[in-house]
Z-matrix of the N, CA and C atoms (Angstrom, degrees):
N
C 1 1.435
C 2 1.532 1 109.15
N 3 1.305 2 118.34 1 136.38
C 4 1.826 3 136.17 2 170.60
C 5 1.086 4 121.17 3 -95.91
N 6 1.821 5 102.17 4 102.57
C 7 1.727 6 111.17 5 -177.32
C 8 1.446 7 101.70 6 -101.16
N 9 1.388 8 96.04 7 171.51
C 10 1.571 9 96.62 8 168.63
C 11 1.525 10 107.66 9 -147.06
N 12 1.093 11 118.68 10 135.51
C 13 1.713 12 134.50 11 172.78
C 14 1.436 13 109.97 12 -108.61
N 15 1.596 14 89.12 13 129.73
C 16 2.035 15 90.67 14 170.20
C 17 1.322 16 113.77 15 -132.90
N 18 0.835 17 128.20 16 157.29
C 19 1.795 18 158.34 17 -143.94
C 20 1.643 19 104.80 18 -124.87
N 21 0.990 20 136.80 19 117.61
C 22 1.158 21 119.36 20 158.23
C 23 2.275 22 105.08 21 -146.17
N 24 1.621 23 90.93 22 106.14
C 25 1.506 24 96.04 23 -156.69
C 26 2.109 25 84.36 24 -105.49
N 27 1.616 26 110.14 25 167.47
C 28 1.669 27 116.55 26 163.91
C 29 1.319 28 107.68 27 -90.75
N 30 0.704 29 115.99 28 -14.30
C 31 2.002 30 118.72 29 169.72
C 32 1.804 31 124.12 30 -121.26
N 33 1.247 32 89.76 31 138.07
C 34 1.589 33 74.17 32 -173.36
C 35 1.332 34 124.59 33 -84.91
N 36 1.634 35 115.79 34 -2.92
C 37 1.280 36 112.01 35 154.16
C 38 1.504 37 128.14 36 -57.75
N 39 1.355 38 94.29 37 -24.48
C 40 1.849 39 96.00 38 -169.63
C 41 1.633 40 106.11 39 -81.45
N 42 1.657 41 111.85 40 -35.53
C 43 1.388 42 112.89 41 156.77
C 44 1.572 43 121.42 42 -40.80
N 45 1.398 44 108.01 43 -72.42
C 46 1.448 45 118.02 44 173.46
C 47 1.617 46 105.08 45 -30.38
N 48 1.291 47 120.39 46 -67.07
C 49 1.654 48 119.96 47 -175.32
C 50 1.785 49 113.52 48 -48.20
N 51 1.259 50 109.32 49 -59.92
C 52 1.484 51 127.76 50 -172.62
C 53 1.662 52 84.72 51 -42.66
N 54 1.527 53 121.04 52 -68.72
C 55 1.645 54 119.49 53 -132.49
C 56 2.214 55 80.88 54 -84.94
N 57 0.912 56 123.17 55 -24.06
C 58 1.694 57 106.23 56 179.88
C 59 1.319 58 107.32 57 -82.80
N 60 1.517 59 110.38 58 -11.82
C 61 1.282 60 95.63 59 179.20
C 62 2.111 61 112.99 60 -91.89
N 63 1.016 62 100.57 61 -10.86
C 64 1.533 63 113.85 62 169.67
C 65 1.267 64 116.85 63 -91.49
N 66 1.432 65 125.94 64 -25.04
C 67 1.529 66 126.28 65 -169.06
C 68 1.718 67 95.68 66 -76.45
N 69 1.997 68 97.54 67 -30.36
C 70 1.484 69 90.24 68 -152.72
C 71 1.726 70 108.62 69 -77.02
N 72 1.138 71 113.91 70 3.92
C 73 1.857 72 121.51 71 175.99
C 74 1.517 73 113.29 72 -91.91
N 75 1.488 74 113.65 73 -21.65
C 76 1.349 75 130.45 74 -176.83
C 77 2.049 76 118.42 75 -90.81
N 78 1.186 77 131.98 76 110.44
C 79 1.373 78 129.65 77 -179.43
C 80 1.281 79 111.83 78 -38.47
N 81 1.542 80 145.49 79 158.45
C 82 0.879 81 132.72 80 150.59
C 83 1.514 82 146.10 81 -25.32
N 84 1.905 83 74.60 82 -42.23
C 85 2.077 84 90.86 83 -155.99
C 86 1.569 85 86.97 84 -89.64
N 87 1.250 86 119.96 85 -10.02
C 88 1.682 87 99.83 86 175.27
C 89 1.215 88 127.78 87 -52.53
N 90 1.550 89 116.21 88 -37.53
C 91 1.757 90 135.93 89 -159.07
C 92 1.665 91 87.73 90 -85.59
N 93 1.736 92 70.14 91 130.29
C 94 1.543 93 88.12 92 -178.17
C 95 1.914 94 100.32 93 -104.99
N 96 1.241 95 109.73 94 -29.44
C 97 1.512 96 128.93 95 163.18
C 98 1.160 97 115.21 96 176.43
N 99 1.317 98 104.21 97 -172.12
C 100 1.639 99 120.52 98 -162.02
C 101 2.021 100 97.69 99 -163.86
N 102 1.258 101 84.27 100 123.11
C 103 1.838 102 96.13 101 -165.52
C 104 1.670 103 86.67 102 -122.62
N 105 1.538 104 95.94 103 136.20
C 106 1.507 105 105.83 104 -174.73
C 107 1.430 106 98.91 105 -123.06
N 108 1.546 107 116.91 106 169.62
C 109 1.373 108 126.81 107 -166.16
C 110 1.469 109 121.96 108 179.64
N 111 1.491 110 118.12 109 113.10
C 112 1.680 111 122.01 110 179.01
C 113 1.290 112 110.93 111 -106.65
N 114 1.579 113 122.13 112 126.51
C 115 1.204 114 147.56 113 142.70
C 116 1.500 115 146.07 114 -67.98
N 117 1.401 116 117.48 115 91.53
C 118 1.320 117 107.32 116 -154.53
C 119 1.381 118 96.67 117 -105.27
N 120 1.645 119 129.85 118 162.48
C 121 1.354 120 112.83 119 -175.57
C 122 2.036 121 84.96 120 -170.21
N 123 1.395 122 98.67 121 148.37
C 124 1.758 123 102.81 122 166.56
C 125 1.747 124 105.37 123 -64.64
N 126 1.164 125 94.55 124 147.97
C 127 1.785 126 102.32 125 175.26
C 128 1.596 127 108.20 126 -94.92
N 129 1.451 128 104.76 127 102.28
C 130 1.557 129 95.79 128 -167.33
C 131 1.655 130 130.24 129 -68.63
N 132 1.760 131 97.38 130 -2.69
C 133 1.315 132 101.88 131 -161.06
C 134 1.907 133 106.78 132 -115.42
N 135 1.923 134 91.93 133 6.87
C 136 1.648 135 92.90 134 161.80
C 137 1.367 136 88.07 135 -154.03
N 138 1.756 137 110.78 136 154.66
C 139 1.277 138 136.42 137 -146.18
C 140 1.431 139 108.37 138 -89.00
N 141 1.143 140 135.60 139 124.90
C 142 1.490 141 122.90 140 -167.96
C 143 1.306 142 127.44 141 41.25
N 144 1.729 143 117.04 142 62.48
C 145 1.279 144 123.52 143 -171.11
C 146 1.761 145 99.21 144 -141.90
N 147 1.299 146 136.73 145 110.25
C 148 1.031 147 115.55 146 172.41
C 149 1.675 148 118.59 147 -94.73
N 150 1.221 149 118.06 148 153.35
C 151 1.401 150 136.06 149 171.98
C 152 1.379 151 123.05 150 -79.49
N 153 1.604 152 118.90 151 132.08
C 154 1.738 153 124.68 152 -178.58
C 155 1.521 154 95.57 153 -120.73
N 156 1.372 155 111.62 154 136.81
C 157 1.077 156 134.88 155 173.51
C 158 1.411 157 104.73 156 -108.50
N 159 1.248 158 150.59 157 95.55
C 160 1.622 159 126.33 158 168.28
C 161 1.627 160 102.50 159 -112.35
N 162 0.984 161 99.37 160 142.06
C 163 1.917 162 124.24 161 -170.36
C 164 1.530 163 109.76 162 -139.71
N 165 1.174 164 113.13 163 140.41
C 166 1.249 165 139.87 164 168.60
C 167 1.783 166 123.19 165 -125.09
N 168 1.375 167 107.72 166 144.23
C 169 1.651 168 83.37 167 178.46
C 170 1.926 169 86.12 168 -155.72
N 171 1.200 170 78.20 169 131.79
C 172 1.955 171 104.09 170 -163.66
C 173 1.364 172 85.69 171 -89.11
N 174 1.225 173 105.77 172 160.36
C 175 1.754 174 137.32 173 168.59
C 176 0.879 175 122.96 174 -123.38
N 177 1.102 176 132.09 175 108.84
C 178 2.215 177 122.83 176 -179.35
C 179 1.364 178 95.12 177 -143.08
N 180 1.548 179 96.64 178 158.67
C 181 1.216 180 115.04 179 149.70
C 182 1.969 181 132.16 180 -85.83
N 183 1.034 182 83.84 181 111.50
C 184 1.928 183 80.88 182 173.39
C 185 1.379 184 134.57 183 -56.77
């Protein structure tokens, strides 16, 4: 069976931590992939501040 887990941290260190800390319970040969992705956007609710979205979303088999 093909699950999928996603990540979505404001720093990409905190991404980086979250997804090694999940890969590291999972075998290698399970991951089927892992698709990454940054979101940048104005912060509408403070004045000249922009916003990071970084997301990841793993693929394995269970």
């Amino acid at each position: 069976m093909i699950q999928v887990k996603v990540f979505d941290e404001d720093h990409e260190d905190d991404l980086e931590e979250s997804l090694n800390e999940f890969l590291s319970g999972i075998p290698q040969e399970r991951i089927v992939d892992i698709k990454y992705q940054i979101a940048v956007c104005e912060n509408v609710h403070e004045e000249n501040e922009t916003m990071f979205s970084f997301s990841a979303l793993v693929i394995y088999k269970k």
